[in-house]
C-alpha positions in Angstrom: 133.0 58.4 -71.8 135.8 59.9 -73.4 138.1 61.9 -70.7 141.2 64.2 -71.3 143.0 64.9 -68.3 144.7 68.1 -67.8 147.2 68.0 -65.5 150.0 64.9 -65.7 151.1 64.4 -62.1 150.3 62.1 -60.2 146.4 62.3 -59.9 146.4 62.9 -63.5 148.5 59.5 -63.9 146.4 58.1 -61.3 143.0 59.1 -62.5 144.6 57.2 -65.8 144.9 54.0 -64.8 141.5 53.8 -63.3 139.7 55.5 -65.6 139.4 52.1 -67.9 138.5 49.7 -65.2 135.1 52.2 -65.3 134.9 51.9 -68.6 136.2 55.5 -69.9 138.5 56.4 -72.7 141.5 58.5 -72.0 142.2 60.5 -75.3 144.4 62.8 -73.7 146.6 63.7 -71.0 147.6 67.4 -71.5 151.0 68.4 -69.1 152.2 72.2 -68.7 154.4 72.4 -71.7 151.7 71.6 -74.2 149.2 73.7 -72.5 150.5 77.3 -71.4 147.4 79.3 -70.4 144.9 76.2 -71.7 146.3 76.5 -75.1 145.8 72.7 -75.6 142.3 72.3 -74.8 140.7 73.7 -77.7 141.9 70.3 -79.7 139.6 68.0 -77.3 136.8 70.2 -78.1 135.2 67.4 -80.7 137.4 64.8 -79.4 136.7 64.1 -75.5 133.1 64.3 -73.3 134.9 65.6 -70.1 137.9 67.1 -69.2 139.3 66.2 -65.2 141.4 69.0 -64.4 144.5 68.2 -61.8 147.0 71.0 -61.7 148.1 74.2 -60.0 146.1 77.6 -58.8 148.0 79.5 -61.3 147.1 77.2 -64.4 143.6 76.0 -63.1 141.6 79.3 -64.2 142.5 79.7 -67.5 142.3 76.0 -67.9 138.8 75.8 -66.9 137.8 79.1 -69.0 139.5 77.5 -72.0 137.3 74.0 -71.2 134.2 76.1 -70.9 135.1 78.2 -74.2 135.5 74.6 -75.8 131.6 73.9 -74.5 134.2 71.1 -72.8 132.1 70.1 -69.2 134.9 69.6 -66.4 136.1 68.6 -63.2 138.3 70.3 -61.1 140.1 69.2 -58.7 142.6 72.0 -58.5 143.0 74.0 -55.2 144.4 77.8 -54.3 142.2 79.7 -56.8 139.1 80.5 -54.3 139.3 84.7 -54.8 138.6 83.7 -58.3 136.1 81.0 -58.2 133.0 83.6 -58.6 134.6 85.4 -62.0 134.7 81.5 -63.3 131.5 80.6 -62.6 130.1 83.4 -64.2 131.5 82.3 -67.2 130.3 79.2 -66.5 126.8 80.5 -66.7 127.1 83.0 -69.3 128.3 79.9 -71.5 125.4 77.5 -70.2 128.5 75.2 -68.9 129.1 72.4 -66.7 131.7 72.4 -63.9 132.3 70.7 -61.1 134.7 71.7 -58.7 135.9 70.5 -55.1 138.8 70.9 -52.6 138.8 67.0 -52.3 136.8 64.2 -54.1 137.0 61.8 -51.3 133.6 60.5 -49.6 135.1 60.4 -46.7 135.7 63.7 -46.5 132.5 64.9 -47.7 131.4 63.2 -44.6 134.1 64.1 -41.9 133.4 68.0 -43.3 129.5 67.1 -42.3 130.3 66.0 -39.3 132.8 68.7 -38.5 129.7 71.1 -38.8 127.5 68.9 -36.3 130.7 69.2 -34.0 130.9 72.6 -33.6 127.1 73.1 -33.1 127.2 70.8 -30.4 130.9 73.0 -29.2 128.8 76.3 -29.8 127.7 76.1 -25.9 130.8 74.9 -24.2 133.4 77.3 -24.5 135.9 76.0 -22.7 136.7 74.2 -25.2 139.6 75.1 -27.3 138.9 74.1 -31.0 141.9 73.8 -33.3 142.4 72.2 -37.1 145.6 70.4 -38.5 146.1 69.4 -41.8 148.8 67.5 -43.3 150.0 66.8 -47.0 153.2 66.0 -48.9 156.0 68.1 -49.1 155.1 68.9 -52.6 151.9 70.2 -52.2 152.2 74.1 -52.2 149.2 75.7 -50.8 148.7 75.8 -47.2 145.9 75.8 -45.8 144.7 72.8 -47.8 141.7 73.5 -49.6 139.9 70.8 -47.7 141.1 72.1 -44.8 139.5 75.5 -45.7 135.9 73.6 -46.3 136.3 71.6 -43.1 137.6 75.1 -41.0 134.6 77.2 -42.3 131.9 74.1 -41.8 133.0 74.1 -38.3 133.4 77.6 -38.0 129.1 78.3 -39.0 127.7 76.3 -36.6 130.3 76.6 -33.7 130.3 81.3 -33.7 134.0 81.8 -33.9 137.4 81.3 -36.0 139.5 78.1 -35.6 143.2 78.0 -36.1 145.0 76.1 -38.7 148.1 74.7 -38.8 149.9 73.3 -42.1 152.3 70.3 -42.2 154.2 69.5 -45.5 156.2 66.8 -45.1 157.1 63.9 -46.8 154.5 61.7 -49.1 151.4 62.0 -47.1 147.9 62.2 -49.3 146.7 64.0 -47.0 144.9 63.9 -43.2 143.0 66.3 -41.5 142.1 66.5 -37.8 139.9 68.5 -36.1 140.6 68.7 -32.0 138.3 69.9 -29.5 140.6 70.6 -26.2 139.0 71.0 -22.7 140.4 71.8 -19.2 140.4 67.7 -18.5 139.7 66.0 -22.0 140.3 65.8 -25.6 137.9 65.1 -28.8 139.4 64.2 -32.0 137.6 64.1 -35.3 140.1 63.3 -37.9 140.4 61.8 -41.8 143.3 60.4 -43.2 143.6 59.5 -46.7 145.6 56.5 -47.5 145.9 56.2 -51.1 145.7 58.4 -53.7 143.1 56.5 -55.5 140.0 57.7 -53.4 140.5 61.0 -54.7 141.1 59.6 -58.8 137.7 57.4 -57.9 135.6 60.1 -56.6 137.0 62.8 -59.4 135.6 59.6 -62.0 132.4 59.5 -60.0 131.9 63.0 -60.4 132.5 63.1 -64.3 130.2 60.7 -64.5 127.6 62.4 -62.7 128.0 65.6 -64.4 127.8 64.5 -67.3 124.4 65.6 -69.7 124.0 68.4 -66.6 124.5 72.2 -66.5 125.6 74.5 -64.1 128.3 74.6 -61.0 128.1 72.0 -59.0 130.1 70.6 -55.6 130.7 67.1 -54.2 127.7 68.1 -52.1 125.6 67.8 -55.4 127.1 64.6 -55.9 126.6 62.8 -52.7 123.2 64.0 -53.1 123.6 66.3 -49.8 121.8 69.3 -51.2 122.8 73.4 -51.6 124.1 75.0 -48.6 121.8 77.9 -47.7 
């Protein structure tokens, strides 16, 4: 498959150097001074299959229209732009596009947000319980919450009937690690993930592109993994 990556950070640099050892061609690697509001894109439109989008909330929207305008399927890993996700993925429809977007590409965390939902069932009837969330990422990262913090917060937060606190760490070179903590009078549950290289999230993004690929619509990680819709 042939990729162009938007975004040259370090997931972008990341996602390629593995993209080869799947097999894929990396025809591109667009950073911010060759594509103000998406301007590059529209040069890929005949000469990648997928665009994997890795940037920042105030780039990803009109990067993702601009891949959609270009009939360009992608994946986007970008987070911070959730008040405008439903105006994108009506584009996204209107155009009979592909996109595939997720706070975080890891399994892992697919399944630690699963079983953060399970959790706060099983909380629901135990109030004593203080439940609390705290998420932790590299100094560089500028949006707090995370976004998989968000997903994690409001899994727990539909099964267990009321909010749950966040706090935000930035500090250092962390990937990122999120931990969930269920506090009693006597005891303490822990549910946590920590991510310890940057390459789960570069392999799941790759896993994803190759998923979506020949599909239309607006899919999730949840697609992916085969874990079905939410209701």
């Amino acid at each position: 498959m042939r990729l162009l990556i938007i975004g040259d950070g370090r997931m972008g640099r990341a996602i390629e150097t593995m993209a080869g050892d799947r097999g894929h061609e990396v025809v591109g690697i667009l950073g911010a001074a060759a594509n103000r509001d998406g301007a590059g894109i529209p040069a890929f439109r005949d000469r990648a299959d997928m665009a994997i989008e890795f940037t920042q909330p105030a780039a990803a929207v009109a990067n993702v229209k601009a891949c959609i305008a270009a009939a360009l399927p992608v994946v986007c890993g970008t987070t911070g732009w959730g008040t405008r996700h439903h105006e994108v993925e009506e584009e996204v429809w209107t155009a009979m596009g592909s996109l595939l977007v997720a706070p975080n590409f890891s399994l892992g965390v697919a399944l630690f947000t699963a079983l953060a939902e399970q959790a706060g069932a099983l909380f629901a009837a135990h109030p004593q319980y203080e439940v609390a969330l705290v998420e932790t990422h590299h100094s560089a990262k500028k949006d707090a919450p995370s976004g998989t913090a968000i997903s994690v917060k409001e899994a727990a937060e539909r099964s267990l009937g009321r909010a749950i606190p966040t706090n935000s760490v930035r500090v250092g070179s962390v990937p990122g690690t999120h931990t969930l903590l269920f506090d009693g009078p006597f005891e303490q549950i822990v549910l946590s993930h920590e991510a310890r290289d940057r390459r789960v999230f570069a392999d799941g993004a790759l896993r994803a592109a190759e998923w979506l690929a020949g599909r239309q619509g607006v899919f999730s990680m949840r697609d992916v993994l085969g874990m079905g819709r939410r209701p």
